[in-house]
ROVEXFI-540259 format. One record per residue (C-alpha): x, y, z; residue in one letter. Coordinates in steps of 0.1 Angstrom, whole numbers, padded with zeros to 4 digits, always signed. Each point is the difference from the previous one (the first is absolute). Layout:
BEGIN
XYZa
...
//
This chain:
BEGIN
-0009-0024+0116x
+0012+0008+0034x
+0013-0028+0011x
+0024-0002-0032x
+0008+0037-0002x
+0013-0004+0038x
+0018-0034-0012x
+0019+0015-0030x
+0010+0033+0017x
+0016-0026+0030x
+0021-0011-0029x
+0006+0030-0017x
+0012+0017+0034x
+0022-0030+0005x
+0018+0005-0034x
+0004+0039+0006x
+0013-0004+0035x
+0030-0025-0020x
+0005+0025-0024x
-0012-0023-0027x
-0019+0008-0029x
-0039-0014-0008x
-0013-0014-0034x
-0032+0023+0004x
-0015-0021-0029x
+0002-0030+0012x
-0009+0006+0035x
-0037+0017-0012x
-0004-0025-0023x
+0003-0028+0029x
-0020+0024+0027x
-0031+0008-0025x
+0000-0035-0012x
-0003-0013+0039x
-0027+0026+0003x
-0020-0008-0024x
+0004-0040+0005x
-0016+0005+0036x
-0022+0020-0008x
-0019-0025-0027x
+0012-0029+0024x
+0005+0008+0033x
+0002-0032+0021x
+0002-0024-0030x
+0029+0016-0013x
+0026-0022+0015x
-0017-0031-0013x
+0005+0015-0040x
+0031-0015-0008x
+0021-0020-0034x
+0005-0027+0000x
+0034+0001+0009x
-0014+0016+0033x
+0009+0030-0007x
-0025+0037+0001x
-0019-0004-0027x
-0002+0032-0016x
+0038+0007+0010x
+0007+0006-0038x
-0020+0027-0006x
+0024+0024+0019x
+0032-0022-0011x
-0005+0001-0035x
-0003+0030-0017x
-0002-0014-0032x
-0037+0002-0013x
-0004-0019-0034x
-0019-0035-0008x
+0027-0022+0020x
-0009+0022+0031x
-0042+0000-0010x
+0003-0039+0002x
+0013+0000+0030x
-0023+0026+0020x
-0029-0019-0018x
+0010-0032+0015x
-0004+0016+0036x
-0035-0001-0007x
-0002-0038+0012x
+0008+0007+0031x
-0026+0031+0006x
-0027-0022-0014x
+0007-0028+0023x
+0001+0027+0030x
-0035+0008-0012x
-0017-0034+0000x
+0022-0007+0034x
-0024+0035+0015x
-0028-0010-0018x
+0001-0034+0015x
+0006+0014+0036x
-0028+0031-0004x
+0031+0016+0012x
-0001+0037-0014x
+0025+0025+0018x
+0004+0037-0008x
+0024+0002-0025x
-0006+0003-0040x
-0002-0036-0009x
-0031-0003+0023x
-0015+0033-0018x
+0005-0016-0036x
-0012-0037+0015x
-0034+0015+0011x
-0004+0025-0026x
-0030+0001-0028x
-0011+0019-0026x
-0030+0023+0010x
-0032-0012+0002x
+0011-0038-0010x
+0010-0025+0035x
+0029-0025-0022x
+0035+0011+0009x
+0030+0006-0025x
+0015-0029-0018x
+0029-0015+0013x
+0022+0008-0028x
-0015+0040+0003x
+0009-0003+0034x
+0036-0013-0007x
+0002+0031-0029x
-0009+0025+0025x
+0023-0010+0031x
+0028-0003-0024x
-0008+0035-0015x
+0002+0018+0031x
+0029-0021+0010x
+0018+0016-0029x
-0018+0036+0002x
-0001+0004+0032x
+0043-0002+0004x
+0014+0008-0029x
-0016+0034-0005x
+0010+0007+0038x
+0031-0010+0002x
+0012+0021-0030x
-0018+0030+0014x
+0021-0004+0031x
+0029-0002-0021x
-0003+0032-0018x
-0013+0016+0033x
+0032-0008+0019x
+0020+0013-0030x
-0018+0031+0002x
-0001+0007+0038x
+0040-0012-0002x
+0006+0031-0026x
-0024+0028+0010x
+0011-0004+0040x
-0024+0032+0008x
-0026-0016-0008x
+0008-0029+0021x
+0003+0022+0032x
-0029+0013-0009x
-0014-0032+0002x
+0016-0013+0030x
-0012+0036+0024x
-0037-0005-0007x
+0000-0040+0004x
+0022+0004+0035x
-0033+0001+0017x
-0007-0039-0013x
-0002-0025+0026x
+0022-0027-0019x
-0010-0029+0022x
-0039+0001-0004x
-0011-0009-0030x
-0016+0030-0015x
-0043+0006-0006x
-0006+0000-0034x
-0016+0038+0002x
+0038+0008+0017x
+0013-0001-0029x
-0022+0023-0020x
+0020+0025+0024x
+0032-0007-0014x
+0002+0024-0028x
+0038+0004-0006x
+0005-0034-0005x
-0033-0003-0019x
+0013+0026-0027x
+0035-0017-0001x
-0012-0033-0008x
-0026+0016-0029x
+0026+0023-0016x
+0024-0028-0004x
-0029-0015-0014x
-0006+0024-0025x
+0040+0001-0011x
+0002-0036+0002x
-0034-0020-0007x
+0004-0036+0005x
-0031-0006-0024x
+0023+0026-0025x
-0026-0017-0029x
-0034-0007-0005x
-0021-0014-0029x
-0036-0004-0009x
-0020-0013-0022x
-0033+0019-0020x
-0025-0027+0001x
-0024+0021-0020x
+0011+0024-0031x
+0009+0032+0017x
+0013+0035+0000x
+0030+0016+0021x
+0018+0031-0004x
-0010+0006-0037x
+0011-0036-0007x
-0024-0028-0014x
+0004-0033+0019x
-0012-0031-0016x
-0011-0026+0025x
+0024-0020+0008x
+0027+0031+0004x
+0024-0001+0027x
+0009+0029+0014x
+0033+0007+0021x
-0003+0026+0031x
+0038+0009+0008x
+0004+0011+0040x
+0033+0010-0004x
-0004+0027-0027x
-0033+0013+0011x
+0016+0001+0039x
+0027+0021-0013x
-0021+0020-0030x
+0010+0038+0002x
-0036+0009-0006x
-0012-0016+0032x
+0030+0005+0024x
+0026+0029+0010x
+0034-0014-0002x
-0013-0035-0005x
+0032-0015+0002x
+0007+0017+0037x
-0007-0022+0032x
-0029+0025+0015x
-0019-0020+0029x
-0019+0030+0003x
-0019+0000-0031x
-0022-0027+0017x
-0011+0022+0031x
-0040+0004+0005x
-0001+0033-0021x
+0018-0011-0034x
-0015-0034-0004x
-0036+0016+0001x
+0015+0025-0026x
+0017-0031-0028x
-0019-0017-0026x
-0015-0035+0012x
+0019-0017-0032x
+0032+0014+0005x
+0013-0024+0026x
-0009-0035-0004x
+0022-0023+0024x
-0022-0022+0007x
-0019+0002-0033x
-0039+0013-0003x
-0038-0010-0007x
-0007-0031+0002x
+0029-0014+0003x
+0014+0021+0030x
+0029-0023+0015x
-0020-0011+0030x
+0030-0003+0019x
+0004+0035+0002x
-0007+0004+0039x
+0020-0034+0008x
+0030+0012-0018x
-0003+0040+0016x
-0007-0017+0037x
+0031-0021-0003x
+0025+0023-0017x
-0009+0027+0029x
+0001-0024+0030x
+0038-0012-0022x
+0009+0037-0001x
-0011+0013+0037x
+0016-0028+0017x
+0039-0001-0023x
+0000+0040-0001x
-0005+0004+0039x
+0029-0019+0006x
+0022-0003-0032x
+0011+0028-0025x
+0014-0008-0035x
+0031+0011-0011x
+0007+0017-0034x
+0002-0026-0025x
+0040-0007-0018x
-0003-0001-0038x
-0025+0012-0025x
-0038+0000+0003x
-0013-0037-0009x
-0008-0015-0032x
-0033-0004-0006x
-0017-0035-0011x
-0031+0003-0019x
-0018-0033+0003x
-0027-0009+0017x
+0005+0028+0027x
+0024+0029+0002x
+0027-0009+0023x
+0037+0000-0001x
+0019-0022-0023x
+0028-0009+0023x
-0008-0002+0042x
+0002+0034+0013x
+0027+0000+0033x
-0002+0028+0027x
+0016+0006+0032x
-0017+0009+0030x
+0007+0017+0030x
-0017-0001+0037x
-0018+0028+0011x
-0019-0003+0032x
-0003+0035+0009x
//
């Protein structure tokens, strides 16, 4: 996370000193996508390629398309993570990185490991989870930082203390409250998982409505994030609604970013670590400028993010 944070603010400090505006879409998009490679391949990564030679998994931030021609694809990227596989199997080669945690994982209390075609389902799952949600959250954080600019100083004074060159303890960033409560309010206005669905498995009862088993039953984060009965001013950007004191005070149910239960997104901690180191290491040295034109459109598909790249201008600020 560090390591890319410091790469992509290079670039983005590059394009403010020209003057030149930056496809803030596109740029998160390729910077959570890199992380998120490394961190299920680390060394192995460069060896993942098509066969034109070319990074394999290059078209998940390319093509923002996500219907069947795109699904066959991504599926067919599963060759080459299976082969990786046998190729560390073979070696007894295991290094720290995700792979290695799914190659030697096994289901309590039994000794065989996953399947290989479990294996392949679950790299590729957090291939696509663990960017995509991300790098729209970025997206929609930049947007709001650009607009609301106090809250961005605000930011930038209590992270000024941040060494930018070490790469941060992970209890560090428990510390960084401000940026903490901008990230999860622009959560709450704009939740890249904006729909959930479940299914009763058994007949059932919910809020004085019989459910037959086999119901499915849709749990909207985007109304119940901005439901009057739940939130002051819910369409306001407040960071401060996620201080200590008022998130001990709010219903557990009423903010579900990263879901609930049993199926808690467990990427949760992955995608917060990397979205603060992102915002502490760009906001130190960069600050964005108010956006030209209207807010974005919104796309509804698979996550919340904005139907056309969103483009900001940056300027230095060292101070």
């Amino acid at each position: 996370f560090h390591h890319q944070a410091r790469t992509l603010t290079a670039q983005w400090r590059r394009a403010a000193l020209a003057g030149q505006p930056i496809n803030v879409t596109a740029a998160v998009s390729e910077t959570t996508l890199a992380a998120v490679l490394q961190a299920l391949f680390s060394e192995d990564l460069e060896s993942l390629r098509d066969a034109g030679g070319h990074p394999a998994f290059a078209l998940v931030s390319e093509e923002r398309r996500r219907d069947l021609q795109f699904a066959v694809r991504f599926r067919a990227l599963g060759a080459g993570i299976r082969e990786l596989a046998a190729r560390r199997r073979r070696e007894q080669r295991f290094p720290p990185d995700l792979l290695s945690h799914c190659l030697l994982a096994c289901r309590r209390g039994e000794v065989a490991p996953m399947s290989d075609q479990a294996l392949v389902d679950e790299i590729l799952t957090l291939i696509v989870a663990g960017h995509e949600t991300t790098a729209a959250s970025l997206n929609w954080v930049w947007y709001l930082l650009a607009v609301h600019a106090q809250h961005f100083e605000r930011l930038r004074a209590d992270l000024r203390s941040v060494a930018l060159e070490r790469v941060p303890e992970r209890d560090e960033l428990t510390r960084w409250q401000p940026a903490a409560q901008i990230i999860k309010e622009a959560l709450r206005l704009y939740p890249p998982g904006w729909l959930y669905t479940r299914r009763a498995v058994h007949d059932d009862r919910l809020g004085g409505f019989d459910l037959p088993a086999g119901s499915d039953v849709f749990i909207c984060s985007w109304l119940l994030h901005r439901h009057p009965d739940w939130w002051d001013a819910p369409e306001d950007f407040r960071p401060q609604r996620f201080s200590a004191e008022a998130e001990a005070r709010r219903e557990r149910y009423t903010y579900l970013p990263f879901s609930a239960g049993p199926r808690h997104c467990i990427g949760e901690g992955f995608a917060m670590a990397e979205m603060l180191i992102h915002l502490a290491q760009v906001s130190r040295q960069l600050r964005p400028l108010p956006p030209d034109g209207p807010a974005p459109e919104l796309e509804a598909d698979v996550n919340l993010r904005p139907r056309t790249p969103l483009w900001l201008r940056f300027e230095v600020c060292d101070d």
